[in-house]
N, CA, C and O atoms as a GROMACS GRO file, in nm:
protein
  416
    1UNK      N    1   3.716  -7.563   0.496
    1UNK     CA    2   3.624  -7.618   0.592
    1UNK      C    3   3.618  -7.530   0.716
    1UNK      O    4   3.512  -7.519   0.778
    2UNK      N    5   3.726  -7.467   0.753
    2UNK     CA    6   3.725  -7.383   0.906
    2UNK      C    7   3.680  -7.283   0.846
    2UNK      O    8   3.565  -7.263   0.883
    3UNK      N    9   3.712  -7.212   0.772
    3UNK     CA   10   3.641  -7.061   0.703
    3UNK      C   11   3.492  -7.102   0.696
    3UNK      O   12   3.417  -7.022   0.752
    4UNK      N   13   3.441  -7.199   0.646
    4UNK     CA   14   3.265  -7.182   0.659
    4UNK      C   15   3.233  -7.237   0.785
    4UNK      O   16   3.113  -7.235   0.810
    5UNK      N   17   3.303  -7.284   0.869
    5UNK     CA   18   3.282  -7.320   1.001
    5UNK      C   19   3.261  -7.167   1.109
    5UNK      O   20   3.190  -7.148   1.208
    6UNK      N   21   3.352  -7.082   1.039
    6UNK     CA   22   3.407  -6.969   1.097
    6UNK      C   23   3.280  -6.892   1.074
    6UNK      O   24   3.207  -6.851   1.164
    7UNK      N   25   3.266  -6.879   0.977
    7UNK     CA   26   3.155  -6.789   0.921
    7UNK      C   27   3.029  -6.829   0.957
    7UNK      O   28   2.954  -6.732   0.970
    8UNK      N   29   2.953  -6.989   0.988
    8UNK     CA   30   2.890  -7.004   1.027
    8UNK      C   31   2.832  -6.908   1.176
    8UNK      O   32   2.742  -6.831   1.211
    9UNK      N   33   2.968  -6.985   1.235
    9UNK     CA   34   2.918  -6.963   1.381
    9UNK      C   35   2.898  -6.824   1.359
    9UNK      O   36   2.779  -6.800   1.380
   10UNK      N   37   2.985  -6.681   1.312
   10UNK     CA   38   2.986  -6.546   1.281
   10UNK      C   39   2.831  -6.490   1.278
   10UNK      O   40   2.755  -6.404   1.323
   11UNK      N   41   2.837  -6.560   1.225
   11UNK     CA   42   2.648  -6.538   1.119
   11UNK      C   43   2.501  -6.585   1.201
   11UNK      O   44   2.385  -6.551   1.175
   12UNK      N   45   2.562  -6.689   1.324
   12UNK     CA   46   2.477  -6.775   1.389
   12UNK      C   47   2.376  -6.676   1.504
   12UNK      O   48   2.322  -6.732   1.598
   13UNK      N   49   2.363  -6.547   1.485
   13UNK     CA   50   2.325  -6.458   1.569
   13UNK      C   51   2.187  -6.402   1.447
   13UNK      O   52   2.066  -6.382   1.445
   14UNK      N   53   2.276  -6.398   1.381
   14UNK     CA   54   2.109  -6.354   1.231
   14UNK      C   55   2.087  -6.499   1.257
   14UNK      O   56   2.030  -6.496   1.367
   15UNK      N   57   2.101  -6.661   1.211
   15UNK     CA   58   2.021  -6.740   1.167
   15UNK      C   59   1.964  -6.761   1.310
   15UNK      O   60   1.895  -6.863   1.306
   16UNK      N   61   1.962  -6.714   1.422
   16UNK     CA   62   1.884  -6.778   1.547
   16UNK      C   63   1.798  -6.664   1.591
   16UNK      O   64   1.739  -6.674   1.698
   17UNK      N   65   1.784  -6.546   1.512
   17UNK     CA   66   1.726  -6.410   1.471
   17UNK      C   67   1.576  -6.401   1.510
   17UNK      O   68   1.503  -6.337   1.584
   18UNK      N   69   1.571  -6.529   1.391
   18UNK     CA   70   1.354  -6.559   1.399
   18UNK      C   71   1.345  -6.403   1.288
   18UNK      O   72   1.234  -6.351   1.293
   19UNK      N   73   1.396  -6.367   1.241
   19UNK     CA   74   1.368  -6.301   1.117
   19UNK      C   75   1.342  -6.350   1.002
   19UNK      O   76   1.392  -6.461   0.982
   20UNK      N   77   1.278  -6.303   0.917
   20UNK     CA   78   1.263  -6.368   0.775
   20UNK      C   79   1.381  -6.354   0.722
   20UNK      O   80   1.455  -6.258   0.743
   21UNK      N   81   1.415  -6.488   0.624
   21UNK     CA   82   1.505  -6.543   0.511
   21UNK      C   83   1.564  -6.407   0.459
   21UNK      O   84   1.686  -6.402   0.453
   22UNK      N   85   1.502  -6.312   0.424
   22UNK     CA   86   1.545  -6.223   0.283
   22UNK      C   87   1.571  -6.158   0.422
   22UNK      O   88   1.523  -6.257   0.479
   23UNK      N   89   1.598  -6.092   0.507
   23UNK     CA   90   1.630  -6.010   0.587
   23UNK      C   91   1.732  -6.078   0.637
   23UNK      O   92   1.822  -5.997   0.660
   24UNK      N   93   1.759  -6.172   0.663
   24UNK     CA   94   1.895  -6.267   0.734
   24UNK      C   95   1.976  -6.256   0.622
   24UNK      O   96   2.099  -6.246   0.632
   25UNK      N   97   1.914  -6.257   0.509
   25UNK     CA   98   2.024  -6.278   0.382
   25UNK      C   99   2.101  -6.126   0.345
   25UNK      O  100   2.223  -6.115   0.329
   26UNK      N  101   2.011  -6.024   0.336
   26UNK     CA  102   2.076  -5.917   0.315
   26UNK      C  103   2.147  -5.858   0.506
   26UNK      O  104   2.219  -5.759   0.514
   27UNK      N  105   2.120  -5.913   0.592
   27UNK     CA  106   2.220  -5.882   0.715
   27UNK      C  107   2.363  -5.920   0.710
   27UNK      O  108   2.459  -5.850   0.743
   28UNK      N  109   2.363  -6.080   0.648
   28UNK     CA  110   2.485  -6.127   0.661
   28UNK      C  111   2.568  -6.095   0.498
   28UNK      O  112   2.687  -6.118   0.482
   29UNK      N  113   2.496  -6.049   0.409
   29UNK     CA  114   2.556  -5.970   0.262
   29UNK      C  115   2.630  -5.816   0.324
   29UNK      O  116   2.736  -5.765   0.286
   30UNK      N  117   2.531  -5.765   0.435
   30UNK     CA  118   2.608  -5.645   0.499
   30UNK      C  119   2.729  -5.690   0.577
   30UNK      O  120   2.814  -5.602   0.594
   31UNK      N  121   2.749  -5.784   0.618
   31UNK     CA  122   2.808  -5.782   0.728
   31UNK      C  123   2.980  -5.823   0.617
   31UNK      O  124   3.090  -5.768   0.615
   32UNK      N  125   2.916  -5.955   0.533
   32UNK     CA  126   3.079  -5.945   0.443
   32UNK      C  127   3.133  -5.859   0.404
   32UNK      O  128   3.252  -5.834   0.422
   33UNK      N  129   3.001  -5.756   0.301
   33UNK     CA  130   3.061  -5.646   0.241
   33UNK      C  131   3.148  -5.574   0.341
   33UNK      O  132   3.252  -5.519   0.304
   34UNK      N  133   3.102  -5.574   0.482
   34UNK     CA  134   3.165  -5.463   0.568
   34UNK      C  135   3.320  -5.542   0.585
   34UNK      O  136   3.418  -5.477   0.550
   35UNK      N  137   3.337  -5.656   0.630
   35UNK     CA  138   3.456  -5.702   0.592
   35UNK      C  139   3.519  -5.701   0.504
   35UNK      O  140   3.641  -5.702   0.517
   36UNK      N  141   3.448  -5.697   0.362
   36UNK     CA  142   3.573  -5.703   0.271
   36UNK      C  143   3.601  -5.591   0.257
   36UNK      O  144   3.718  -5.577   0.224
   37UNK      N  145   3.514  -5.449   0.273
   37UNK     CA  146   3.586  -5.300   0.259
   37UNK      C  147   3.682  -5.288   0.398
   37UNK      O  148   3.743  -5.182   0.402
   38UNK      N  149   3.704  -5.372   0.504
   38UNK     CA  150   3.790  -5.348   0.589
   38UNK      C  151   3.920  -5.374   0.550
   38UNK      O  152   4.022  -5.312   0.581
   39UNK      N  153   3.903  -5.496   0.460
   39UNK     CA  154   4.015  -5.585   0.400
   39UNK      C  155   4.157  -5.486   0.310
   39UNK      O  156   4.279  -5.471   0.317
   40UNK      N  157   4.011  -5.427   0.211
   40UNK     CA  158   4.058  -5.321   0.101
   40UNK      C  159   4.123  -5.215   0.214
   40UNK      O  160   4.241  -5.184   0.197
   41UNK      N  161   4.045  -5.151   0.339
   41UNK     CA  162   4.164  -5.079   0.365
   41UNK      C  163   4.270  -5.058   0.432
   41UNK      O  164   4.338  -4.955   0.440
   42UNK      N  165   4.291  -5.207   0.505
   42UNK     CA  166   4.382  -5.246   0.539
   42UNK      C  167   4.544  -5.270   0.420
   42UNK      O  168   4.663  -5.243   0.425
   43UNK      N  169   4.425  -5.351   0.302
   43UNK     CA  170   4.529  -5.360   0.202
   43UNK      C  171   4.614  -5.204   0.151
   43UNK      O  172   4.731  -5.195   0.116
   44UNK      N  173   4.519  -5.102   0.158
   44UNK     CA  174   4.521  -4.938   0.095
   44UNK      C  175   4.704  -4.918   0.183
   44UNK      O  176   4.812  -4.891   0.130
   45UNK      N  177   4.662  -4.952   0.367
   45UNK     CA  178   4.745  -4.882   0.460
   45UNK      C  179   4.867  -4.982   0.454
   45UNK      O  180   4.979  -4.950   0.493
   46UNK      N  181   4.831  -5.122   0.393
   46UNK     CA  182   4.976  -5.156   0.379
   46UNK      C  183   5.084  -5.114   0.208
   46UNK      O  184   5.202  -5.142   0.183
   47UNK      N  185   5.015  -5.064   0.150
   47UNK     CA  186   5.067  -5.021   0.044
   47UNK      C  187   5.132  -4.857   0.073
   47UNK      O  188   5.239  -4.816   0.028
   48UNK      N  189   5.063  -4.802   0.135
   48UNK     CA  190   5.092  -4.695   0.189
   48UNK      C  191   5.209  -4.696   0.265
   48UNK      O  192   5.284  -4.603   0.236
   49UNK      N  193   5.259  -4.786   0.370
   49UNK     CA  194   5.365  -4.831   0.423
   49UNK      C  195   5.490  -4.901   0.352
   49UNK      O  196   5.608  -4.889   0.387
   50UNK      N  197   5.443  -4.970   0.252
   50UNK     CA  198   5.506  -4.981   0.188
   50UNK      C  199   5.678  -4.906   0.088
   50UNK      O  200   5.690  -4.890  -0.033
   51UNK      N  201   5.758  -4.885   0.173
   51UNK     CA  202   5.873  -4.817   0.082
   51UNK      C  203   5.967  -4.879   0.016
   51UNK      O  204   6.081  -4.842  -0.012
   52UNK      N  205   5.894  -5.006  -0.016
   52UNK     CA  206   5.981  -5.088  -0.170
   52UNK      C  207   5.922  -5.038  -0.306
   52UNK      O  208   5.984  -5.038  -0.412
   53UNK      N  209   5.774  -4.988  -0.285
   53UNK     CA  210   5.703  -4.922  -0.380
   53UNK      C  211   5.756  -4.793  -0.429
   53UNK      O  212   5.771  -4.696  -0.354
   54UNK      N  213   5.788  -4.793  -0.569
   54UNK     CA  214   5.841  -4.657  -0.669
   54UNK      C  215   5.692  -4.572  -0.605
   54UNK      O  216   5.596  -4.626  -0.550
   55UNK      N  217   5.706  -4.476  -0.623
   55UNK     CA  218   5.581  -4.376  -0.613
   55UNK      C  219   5.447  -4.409  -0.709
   55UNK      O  220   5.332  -4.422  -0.666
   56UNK      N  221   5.484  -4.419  -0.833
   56UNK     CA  222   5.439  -4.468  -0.897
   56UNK      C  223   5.332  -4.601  -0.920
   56UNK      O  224   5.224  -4.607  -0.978
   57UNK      N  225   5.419  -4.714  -0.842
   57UNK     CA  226   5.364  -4.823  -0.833
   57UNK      C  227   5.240  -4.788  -0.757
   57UNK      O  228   5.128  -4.802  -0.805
   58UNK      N  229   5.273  -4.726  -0.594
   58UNK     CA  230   5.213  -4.719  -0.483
   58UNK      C  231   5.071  -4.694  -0.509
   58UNK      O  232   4.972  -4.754  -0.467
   59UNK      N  233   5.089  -4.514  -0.651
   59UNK     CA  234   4.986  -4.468  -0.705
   59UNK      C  235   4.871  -4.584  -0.743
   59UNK      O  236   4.779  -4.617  -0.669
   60UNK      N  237   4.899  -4.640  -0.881
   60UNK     CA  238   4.902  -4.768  -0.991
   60UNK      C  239   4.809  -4.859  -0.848
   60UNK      O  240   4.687  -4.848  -0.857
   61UNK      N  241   4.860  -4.941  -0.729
   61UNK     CA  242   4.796  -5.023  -0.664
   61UNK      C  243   4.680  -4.901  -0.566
   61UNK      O  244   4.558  -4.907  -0.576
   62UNK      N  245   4.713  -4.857  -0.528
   62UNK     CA  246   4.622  -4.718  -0.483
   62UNK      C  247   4.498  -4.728  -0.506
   62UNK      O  248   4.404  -4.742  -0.428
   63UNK      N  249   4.501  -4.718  -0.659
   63UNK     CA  250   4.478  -4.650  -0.757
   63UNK      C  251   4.319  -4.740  -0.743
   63UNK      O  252   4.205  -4.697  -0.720
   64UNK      N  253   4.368  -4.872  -0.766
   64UNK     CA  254   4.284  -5.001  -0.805
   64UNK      C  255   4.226  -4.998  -0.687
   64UNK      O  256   4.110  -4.957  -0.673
   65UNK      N  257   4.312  -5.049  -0.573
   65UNK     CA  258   4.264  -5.056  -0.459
   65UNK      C  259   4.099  -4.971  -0.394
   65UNK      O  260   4.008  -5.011  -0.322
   66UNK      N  261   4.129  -4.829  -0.473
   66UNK     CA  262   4.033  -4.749  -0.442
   66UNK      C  263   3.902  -4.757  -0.532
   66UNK      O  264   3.790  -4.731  -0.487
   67UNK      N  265   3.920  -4.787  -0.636
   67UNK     CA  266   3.834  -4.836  -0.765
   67UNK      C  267   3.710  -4.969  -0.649
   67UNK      O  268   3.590  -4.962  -0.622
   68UNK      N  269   3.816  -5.073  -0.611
   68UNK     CA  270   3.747  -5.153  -0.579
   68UNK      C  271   3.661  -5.157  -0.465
   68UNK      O  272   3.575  -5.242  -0.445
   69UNK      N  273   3.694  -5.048  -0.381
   69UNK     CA  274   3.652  -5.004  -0.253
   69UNK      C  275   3.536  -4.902  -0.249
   69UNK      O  276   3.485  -4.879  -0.140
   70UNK      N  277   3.485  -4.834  -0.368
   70UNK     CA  278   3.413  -4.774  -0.398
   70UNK      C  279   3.306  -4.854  -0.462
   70UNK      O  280   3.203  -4.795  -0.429
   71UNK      N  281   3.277  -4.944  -0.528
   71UNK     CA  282   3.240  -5.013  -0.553
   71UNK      C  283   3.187  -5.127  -0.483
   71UNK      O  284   3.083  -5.184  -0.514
   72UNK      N  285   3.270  -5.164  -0.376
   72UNK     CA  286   3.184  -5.224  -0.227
   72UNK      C  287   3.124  -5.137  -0.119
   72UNK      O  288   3.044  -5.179  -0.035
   73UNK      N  289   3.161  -5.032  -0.125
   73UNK     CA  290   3.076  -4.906  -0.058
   73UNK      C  291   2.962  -4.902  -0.141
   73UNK      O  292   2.865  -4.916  -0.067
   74UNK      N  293   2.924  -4.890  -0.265
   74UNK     CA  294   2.811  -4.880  -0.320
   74UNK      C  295   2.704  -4.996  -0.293
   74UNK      O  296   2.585  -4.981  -0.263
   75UNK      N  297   2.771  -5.108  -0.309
   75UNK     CA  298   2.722  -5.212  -0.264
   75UNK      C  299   2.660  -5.245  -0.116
   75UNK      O  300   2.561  -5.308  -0.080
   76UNK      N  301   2.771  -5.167  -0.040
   76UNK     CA  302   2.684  -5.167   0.110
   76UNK      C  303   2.539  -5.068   0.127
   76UNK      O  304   2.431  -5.095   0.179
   77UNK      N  305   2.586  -4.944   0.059
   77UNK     CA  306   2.450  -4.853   0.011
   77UNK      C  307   2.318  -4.869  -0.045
   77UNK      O  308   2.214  -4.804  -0.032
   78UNK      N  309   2.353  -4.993  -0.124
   78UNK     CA  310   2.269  -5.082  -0.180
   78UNK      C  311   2.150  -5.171  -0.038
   78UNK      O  312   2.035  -5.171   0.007
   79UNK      N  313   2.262  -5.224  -0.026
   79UNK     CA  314   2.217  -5.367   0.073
   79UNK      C  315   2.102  -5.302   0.175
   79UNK      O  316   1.987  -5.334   0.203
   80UNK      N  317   2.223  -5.160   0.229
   80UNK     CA  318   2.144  -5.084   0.349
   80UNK      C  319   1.981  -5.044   0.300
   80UNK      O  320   1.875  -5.065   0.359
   81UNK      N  321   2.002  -4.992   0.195
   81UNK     CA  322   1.849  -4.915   0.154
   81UNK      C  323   1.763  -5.038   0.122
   81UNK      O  324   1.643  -5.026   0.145
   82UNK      N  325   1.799  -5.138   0.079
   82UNK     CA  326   1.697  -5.289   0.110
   82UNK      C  327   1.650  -5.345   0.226
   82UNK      O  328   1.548  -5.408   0.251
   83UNK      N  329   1.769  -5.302   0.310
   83UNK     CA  330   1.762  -5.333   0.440
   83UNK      C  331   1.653  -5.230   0.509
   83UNK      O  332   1.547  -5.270   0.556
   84UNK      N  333   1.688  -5.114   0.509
   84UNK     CA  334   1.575  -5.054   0.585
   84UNK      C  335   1.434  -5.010   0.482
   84UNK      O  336   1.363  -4.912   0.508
   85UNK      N  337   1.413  -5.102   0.364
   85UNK     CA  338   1.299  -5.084   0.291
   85UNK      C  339   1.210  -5.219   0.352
   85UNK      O  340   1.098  -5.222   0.401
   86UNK      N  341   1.289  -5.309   0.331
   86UNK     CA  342   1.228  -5.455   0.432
   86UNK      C  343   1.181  -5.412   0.597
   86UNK      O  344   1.072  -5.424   0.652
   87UNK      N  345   1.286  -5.368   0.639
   87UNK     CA  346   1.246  -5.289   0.828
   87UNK      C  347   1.146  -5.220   0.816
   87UNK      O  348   1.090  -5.210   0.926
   88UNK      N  349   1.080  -5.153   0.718
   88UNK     CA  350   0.950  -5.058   0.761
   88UNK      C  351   0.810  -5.143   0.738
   88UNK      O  352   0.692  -5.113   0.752
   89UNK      N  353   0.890  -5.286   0.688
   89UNK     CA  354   0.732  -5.361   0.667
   89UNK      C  355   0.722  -5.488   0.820
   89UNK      O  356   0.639  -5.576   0.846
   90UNK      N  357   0.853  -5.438   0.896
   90UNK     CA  358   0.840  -5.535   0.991
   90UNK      C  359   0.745  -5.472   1.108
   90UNK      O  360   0.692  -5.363   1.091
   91UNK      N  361   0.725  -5.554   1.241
   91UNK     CA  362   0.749  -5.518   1.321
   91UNK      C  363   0.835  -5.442   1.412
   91UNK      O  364   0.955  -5.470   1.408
   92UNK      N  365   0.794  -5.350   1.496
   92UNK     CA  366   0.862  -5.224   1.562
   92UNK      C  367   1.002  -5.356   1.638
   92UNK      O  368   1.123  -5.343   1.618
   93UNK      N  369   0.954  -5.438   1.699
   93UNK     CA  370   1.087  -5.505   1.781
   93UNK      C  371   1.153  -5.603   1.669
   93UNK      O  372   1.273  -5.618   1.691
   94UNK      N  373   1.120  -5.654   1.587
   94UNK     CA  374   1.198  -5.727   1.479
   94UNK      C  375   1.302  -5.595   1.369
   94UNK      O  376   1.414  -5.603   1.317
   95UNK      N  377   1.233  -5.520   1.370
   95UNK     CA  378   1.306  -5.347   1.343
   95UNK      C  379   1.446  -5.333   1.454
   95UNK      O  380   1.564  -5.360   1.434
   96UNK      N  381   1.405  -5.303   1.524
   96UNK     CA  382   1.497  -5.315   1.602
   96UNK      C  383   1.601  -5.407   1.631
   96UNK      O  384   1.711  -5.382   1.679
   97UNK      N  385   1.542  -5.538   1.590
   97UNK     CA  386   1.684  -5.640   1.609
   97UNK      C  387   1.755  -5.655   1.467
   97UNK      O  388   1.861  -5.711   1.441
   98UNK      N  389   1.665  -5.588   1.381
   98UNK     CA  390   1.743  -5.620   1.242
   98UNK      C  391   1.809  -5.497   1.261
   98UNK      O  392   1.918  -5.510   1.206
   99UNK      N  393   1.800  -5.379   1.311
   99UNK     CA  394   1.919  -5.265   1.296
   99UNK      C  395   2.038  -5.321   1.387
   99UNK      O  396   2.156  -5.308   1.358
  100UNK      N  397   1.995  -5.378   1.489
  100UNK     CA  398   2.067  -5.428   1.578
  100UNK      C  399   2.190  -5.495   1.523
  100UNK      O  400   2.306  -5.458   1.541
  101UNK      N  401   2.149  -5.595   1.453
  101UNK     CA  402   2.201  -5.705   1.387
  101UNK      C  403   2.307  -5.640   1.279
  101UNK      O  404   2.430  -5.648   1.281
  102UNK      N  405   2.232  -5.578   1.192
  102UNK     CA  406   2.320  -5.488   1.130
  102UNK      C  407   2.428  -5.392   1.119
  102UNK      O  408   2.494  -5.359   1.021
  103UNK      N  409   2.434  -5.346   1.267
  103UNK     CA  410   2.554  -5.260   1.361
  103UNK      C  411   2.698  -5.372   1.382
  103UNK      O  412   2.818  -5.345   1.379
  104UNK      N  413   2.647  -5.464   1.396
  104UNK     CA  414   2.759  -5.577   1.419
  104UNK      C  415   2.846  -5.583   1.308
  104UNK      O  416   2.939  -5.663   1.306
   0.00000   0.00000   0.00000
């Protein structure tokens, strides 16, 4: 209940936007993805710190870790080029608040 409370309010800057639906939707798809690749490399630098980890292991979680992080990078690459394919059909100041929005 506090996590979508959390996320609400987070998000409450796109839904009070006055942008269209599909542009609020792929802002706040950017904005998780950008969290969860923060997540991944936070997770990367605590494995890295890690010296209970054989070398091996460290590799092995690394390994994945990076698999999965590449794969939400693509995904943000994704989102972005939707994102600024939608921005060239907007308006010059709704352009602007959706890059805006998107920096966050």
């Amino acid at each position: 209940m506090k996590a979508a409370a959390a996320e609400k309010t987070s998000n409450s800057d796109i839904d009070d936007s006055g942008l269209a639906d599909n542009v609020k939707n792929l802002l706040k798809m950017i904005r998780e993805i950008k969290k969860q690749i923060a997540e991944k490399q936070a997770e990367m630098a605590a494995v890295m710190a890690d010296k209970s980890l054989s070398p091996e292991q460290a590799r092995a979680r690394l390994s994945g870790l990076q698999s999965a992080l590449s794969g939400l990078q693509a995904s943000l690459t994704s989102a972005q080029a939707s994102l600024t394919k939608a921005m060239k059909e907007m308006s010059a100041g709704d352009a602007v608040k959706a890059a805006s929005l998107a920096m966050k």
